[in-house]
N, CA, C and O atoms as a GROMACS GRO file, in nm:
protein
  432
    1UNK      N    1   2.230   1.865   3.312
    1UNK     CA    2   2.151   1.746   3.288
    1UNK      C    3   2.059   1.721   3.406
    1UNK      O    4   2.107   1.710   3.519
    2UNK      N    5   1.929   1.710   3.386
    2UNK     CA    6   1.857   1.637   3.481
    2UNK      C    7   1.823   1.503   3.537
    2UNK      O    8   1.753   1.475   3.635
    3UNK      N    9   1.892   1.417   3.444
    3UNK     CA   10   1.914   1.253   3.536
    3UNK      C   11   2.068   1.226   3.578
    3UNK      O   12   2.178   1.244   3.526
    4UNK      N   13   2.026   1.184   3.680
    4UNK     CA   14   2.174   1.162   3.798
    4UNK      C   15   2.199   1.022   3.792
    4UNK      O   16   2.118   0.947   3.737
    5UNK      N   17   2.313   0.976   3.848
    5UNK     CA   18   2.332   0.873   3.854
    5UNK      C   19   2.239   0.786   3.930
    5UNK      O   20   2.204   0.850   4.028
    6UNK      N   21   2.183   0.669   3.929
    6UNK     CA   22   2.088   0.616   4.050
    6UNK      C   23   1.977   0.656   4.012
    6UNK      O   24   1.887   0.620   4.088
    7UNK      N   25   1.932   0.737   3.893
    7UNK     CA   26   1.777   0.743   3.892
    7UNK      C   27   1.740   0.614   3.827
    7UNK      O   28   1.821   0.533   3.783
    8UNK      N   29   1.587   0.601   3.825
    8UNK     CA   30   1.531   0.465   3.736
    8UNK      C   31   1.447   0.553   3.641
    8UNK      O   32   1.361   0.638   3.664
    9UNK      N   33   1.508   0.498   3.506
    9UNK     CA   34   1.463   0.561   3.388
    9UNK      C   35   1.414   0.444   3.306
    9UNK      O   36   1.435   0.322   3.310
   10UNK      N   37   1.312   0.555   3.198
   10UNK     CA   38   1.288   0.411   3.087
   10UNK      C   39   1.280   0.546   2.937
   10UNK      O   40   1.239   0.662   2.926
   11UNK      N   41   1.332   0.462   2.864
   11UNK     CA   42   1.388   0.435   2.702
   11UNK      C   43   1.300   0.466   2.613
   11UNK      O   44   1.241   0.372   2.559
   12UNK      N   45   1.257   0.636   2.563
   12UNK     CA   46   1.162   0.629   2.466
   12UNK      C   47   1.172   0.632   2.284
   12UNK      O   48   1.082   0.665   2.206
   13UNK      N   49   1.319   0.581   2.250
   13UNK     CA   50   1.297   0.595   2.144
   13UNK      C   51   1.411   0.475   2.111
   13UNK      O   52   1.500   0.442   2.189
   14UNK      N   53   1.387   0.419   1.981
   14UNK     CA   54   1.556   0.342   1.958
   14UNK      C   55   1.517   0.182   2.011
   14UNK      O   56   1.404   0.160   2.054
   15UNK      N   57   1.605   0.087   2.004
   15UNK     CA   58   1.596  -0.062   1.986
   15UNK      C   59   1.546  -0.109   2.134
   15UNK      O   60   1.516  -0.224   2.166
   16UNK      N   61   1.544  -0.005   2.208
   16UNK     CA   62   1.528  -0.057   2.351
   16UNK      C   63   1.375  -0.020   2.390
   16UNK      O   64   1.334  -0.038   2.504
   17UNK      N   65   1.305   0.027   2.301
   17UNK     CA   66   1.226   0.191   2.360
   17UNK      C   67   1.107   0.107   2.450
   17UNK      O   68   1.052   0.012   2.394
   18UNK      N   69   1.087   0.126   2.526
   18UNK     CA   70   0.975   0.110   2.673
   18UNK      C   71   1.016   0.052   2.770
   18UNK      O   72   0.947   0.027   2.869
   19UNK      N   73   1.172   0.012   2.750
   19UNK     CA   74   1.223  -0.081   2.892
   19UNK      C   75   1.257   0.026   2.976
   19UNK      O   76   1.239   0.146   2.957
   20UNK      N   77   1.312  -0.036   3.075
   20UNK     CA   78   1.349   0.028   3.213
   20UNK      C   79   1.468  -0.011   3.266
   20UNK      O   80   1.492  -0.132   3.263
   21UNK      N   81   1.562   0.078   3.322
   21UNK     CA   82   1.654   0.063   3.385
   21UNK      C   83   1.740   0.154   3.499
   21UNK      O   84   1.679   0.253   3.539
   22UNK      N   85   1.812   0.141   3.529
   22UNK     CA   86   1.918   0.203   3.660
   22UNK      C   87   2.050   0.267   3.585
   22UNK      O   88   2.150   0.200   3.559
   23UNK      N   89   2.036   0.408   3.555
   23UNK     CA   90   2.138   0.516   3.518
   23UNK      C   91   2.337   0.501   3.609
   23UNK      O   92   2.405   0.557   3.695
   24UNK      N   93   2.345   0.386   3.510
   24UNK     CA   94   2.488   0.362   3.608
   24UNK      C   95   2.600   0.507   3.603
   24UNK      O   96   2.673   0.546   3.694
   25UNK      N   97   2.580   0.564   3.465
   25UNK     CA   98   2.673   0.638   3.458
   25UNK      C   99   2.613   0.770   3.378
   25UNK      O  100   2.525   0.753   3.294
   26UNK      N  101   2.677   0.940   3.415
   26UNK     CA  102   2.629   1.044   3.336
   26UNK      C  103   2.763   1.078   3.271
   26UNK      O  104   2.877   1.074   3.318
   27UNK      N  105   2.719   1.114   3.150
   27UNK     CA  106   2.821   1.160   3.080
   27UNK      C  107   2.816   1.311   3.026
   27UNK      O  108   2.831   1.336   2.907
   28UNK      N  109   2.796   1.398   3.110
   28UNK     CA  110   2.761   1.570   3.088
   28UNK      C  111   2.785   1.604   2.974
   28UNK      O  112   2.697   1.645   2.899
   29UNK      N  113   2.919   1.594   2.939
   29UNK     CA  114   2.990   1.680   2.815
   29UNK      C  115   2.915   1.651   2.670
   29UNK      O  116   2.878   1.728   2.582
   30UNK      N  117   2.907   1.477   2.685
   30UNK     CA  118   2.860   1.410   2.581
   30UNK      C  119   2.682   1.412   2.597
   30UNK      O  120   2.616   1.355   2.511
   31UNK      N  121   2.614   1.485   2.716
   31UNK     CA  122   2.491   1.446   2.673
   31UNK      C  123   2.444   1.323   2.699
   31UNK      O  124   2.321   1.319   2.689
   32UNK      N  125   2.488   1.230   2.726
   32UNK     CA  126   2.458   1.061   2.751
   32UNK      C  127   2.444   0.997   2.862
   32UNK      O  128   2.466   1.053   2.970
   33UNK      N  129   2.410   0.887   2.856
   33UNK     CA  130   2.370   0.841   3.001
   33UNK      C  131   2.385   0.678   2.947
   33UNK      O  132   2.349   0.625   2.841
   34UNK      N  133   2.447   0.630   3.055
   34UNK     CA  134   2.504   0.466   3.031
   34UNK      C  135   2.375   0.391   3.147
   34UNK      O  136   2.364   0.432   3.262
   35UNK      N  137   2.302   0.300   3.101
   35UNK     CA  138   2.191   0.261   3.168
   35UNK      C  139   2.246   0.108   3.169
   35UNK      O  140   2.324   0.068   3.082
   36UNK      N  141   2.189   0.010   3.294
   36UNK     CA  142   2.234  -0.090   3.337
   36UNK      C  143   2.178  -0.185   3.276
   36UNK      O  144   2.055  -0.184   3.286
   37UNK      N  145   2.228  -0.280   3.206
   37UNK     CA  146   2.164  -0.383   3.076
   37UNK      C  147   2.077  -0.319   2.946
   37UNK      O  148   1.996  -0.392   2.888
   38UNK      N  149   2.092  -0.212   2.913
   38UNK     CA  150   2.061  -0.172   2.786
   38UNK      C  151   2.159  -0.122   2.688
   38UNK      O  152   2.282  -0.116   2.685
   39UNK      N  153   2.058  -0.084   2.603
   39UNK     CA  154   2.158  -0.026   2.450
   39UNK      C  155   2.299  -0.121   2.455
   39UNK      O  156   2.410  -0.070   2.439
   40UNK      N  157   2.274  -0.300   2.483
   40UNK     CA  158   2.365  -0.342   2.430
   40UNK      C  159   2.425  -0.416   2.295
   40UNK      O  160   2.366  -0.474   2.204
   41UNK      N  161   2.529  -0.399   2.311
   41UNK     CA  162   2.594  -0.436   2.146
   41UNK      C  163   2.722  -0.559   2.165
   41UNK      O  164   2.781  -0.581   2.270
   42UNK      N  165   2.738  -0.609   2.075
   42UNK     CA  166   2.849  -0.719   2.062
   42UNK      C  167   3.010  -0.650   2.023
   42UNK      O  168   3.019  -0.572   1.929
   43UNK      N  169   3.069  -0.669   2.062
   43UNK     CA  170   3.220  -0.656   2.049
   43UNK      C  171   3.340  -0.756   2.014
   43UNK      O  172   3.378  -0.827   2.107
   44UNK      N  173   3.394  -0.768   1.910
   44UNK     CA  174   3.480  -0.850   1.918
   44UNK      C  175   3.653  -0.815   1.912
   44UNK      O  176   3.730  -0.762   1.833
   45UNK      N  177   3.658  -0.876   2.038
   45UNK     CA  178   3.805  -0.859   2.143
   45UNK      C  179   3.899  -0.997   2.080
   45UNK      O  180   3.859  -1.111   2.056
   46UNK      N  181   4.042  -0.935   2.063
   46UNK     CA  182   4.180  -1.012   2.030
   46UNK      C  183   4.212  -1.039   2.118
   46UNK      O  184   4.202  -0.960   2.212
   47UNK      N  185   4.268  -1.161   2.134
   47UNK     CA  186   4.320  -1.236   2.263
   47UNK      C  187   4.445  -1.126   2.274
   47UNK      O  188   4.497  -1.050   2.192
   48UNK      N  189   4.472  -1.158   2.439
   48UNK     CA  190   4.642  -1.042   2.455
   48UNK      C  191   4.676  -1.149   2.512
   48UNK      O  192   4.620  -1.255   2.486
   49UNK      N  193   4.786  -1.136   2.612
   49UNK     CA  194   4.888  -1.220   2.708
   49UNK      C  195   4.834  -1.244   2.829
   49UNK      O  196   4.901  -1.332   2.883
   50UNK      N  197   4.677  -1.180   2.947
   50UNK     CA  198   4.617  -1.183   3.033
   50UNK      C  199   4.468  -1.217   2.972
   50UNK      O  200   4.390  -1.273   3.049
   51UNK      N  201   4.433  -1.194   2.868
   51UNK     CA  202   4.296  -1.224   2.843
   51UNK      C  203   4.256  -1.300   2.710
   51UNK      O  204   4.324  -1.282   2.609
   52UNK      N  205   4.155  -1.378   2.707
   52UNK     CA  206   4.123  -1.489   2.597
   52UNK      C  207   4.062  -1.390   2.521
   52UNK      O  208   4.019  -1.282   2.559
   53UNK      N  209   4.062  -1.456   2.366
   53UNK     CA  210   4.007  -1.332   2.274
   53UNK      C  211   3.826  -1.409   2.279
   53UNK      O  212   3.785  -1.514   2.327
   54UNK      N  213   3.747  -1.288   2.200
   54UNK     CA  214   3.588  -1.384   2.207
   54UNK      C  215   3.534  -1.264   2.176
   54UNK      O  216   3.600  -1.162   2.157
   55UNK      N  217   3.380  -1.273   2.167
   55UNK     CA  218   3.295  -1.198   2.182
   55UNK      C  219   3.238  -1.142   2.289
   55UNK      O  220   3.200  -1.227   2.370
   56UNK      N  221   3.213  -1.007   2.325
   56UNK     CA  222   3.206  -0.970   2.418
   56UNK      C  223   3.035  -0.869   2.448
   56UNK      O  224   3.023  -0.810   2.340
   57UNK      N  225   2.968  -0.846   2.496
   57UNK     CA  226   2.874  -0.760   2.533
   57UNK      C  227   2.905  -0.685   2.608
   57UNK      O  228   2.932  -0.721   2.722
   58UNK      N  229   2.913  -0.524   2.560
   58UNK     CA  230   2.938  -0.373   2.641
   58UNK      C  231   2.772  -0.300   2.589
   58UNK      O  232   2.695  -0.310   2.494
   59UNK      N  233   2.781  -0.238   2.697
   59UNK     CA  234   2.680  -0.142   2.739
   59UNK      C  235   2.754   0.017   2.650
   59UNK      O  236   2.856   0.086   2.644
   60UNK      N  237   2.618   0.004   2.597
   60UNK     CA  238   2.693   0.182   2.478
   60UNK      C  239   2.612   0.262   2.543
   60UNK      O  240   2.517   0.195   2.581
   61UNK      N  241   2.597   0.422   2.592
   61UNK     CA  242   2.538   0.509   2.659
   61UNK      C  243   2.410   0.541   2.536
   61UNK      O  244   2.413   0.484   2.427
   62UNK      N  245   2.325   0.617   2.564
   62UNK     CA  246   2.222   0.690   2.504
   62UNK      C  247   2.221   0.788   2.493
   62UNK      O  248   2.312   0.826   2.567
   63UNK      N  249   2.164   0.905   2.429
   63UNK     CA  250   2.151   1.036   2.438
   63UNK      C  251   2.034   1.036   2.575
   63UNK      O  252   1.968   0.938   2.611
   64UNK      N  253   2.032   1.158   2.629
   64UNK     CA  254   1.980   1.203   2.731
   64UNK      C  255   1.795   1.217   2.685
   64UNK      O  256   1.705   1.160   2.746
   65UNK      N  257   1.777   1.311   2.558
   65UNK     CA  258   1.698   1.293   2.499
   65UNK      C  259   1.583   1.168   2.491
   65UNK      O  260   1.462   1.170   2.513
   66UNK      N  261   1.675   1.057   2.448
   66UNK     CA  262   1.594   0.971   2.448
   66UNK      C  263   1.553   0.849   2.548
   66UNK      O  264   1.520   0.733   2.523
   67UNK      N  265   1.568   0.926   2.683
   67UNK     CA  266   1.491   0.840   2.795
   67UNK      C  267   1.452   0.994   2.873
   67UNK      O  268   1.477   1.112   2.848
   68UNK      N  269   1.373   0.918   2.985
   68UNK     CA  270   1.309   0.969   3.035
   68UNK      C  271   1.299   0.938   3.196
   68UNK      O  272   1.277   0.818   3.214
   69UNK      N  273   1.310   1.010   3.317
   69UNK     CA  274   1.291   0.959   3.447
   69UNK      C  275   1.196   0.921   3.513
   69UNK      O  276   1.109   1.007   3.499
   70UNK      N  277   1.139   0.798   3.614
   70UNK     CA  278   1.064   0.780   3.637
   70UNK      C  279   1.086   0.813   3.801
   70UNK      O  280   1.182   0.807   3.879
   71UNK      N  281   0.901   0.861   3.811
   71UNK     CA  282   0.962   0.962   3.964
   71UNK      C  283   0.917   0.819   4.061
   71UNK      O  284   0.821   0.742   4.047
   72UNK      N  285   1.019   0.820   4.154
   72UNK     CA  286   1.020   0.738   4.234
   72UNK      C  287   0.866   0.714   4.367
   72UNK      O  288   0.824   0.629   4.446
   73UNK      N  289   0.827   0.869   4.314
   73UNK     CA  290   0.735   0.869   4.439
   73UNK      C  291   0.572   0.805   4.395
   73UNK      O  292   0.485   0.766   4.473
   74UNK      N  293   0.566   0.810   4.243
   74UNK     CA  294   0.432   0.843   4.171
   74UNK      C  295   0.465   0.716   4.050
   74UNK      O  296   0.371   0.674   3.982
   75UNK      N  297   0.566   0.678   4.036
   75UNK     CA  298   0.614   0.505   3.938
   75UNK      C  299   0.580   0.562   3.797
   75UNK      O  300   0.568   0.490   3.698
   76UNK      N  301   0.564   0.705   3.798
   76UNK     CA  302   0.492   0.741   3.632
   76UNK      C  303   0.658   0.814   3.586
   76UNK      O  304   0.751   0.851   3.658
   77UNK      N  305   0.636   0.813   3.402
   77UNK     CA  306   0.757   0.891   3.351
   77UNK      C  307   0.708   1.045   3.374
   77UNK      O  308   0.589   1.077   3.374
   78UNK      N  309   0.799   1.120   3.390
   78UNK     CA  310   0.769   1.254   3.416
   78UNK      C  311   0.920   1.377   3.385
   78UNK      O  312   1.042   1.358   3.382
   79UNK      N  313   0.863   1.459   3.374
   79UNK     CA  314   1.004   1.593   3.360
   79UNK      C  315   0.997   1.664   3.475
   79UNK      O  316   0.899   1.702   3.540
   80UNK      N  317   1.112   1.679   3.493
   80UNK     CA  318   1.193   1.689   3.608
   80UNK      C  319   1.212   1.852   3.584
   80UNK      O  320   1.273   1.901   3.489
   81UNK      N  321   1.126   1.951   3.727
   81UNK     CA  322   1.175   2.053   3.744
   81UNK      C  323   1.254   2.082   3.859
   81UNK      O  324   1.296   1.991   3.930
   82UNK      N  325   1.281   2.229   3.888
   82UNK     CA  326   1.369   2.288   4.021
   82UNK      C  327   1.284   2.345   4.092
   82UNK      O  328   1.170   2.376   4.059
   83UNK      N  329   1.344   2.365   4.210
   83UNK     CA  330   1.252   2.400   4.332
   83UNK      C  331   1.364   2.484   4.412
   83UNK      O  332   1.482   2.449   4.397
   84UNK      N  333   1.337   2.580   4.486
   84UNK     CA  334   1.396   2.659   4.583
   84UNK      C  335   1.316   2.636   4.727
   84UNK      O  336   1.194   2.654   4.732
   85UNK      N  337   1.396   2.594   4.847
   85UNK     CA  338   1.337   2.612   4.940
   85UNK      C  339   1.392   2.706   5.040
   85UNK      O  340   1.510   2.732   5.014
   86UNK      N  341   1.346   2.766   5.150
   86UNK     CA  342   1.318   2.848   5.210
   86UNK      C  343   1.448   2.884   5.254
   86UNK      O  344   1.449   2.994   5.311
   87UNK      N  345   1.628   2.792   5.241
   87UNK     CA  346   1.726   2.824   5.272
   87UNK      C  347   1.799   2.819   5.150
   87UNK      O  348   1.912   2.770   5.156
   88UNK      N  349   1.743   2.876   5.005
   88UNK     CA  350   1.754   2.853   4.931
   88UNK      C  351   1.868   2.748   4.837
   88UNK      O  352   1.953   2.777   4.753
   89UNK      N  353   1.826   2.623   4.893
   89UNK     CA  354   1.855   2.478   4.844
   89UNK      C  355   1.758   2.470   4.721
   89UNK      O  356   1.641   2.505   4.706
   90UNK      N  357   1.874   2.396   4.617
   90UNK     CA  358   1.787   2.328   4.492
   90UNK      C  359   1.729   2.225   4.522
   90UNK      O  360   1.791   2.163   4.609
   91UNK      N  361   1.632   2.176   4.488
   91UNK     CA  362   1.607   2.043   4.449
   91UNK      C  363   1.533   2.034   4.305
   91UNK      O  364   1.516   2.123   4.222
   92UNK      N  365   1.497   1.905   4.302
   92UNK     CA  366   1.465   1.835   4.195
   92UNK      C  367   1.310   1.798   4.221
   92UNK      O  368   1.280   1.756   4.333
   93UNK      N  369   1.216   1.811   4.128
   93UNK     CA  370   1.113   1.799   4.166
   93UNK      C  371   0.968   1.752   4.028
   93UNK      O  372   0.940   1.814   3.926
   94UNK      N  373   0.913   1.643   4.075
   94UNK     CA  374   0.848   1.562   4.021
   94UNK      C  375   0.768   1.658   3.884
   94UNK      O  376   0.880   1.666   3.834
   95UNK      N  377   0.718   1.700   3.827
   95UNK     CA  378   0.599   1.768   3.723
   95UNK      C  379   0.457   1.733   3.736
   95UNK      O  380   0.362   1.808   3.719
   96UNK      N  381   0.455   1.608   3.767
   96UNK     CA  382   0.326   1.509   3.775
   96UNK      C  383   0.283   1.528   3.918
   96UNK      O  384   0.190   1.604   3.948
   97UNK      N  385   0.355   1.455   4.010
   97UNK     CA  386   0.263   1.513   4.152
   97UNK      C  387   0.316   1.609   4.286
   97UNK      O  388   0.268   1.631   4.398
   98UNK      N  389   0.483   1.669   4.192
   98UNK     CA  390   0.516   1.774   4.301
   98UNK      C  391   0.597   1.776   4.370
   98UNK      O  392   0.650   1.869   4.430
   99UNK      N  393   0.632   1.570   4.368
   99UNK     CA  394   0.720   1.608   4.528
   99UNK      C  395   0.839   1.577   4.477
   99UNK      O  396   0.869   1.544   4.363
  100UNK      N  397   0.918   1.594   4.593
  100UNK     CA  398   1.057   1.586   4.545
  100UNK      C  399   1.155   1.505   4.552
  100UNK      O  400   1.195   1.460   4.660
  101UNK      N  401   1.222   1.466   4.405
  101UNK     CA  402   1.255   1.378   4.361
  101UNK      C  403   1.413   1.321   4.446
  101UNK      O  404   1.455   1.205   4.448
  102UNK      N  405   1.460   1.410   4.492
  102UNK     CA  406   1.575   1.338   4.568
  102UNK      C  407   1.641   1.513   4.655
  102UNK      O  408   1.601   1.629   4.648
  103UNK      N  409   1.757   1.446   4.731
  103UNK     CA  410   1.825   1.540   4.810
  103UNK      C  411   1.847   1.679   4.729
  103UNK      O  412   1.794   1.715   4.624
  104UNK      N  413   1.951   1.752   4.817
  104UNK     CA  414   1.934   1.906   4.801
  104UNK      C  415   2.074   1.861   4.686
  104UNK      O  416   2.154   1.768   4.692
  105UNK      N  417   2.057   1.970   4.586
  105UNK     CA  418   2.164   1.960   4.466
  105UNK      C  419   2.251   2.097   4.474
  105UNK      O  420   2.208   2.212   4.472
  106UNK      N  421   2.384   2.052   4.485
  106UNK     CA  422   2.493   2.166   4.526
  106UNK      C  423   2.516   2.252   4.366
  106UNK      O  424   2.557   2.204   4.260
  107UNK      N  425   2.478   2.373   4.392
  107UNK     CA  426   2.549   2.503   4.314
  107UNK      C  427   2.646   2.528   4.255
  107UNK      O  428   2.728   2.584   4.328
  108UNK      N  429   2.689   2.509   4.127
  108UNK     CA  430   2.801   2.488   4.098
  108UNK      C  431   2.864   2.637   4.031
  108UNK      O  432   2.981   2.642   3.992
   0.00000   0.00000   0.00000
């Protein structure tokens, strides 16, 4: 996956599509990405013995697909390539103006 936790992304398709937000959580296996105040939905929770029952608002993840990263250096949405540098470290690197989008990414 190419968005990490901590990137600032925005939402191109679906009930949310042109907002913006902060990638709290990646979910690899599933493809998804849990973004901070979006794609939310209502829940309704049964009281137990520690907690009152009610309605509740949870944050549901997205497909990866349908957002997009915004490069921190250039404020535009953009796709995210790789880069090799000279001690051959990955990084992550803007499409639009080049530079690079965050620290060196470990080899797995």
């Amino acid at each position: 996956m190419k968005i990490k936790k901590g990137d600032k992304i925005q939402v191109l398709s679906g009930k949310d599509k042109g907002r913006k937000g902060e990638v709290i959580r990646c979910l690899p296996k599933k493809l998804k990405v849990l973004i901070k105040g979006l794609n939310i939905y209502k829940k309704h929770v049964k009281a137990q013995s520690n907690q009152p029952g009610g309605i509740i608002e949870i944050e549901k993840p997205l497909y990866v697909s349908k957002v997009q990263l915004i490069c921190p250096n250039c404020q535009k949405k953009t796709k995210v390539g790789y880069q090799l540098d000279k001690t051959n470290k990955k990084f992550r690197v803007c499409k639009k103006c080049k530079n690079i989008i965050d620290k060196e990414i470990s080899k797995k």
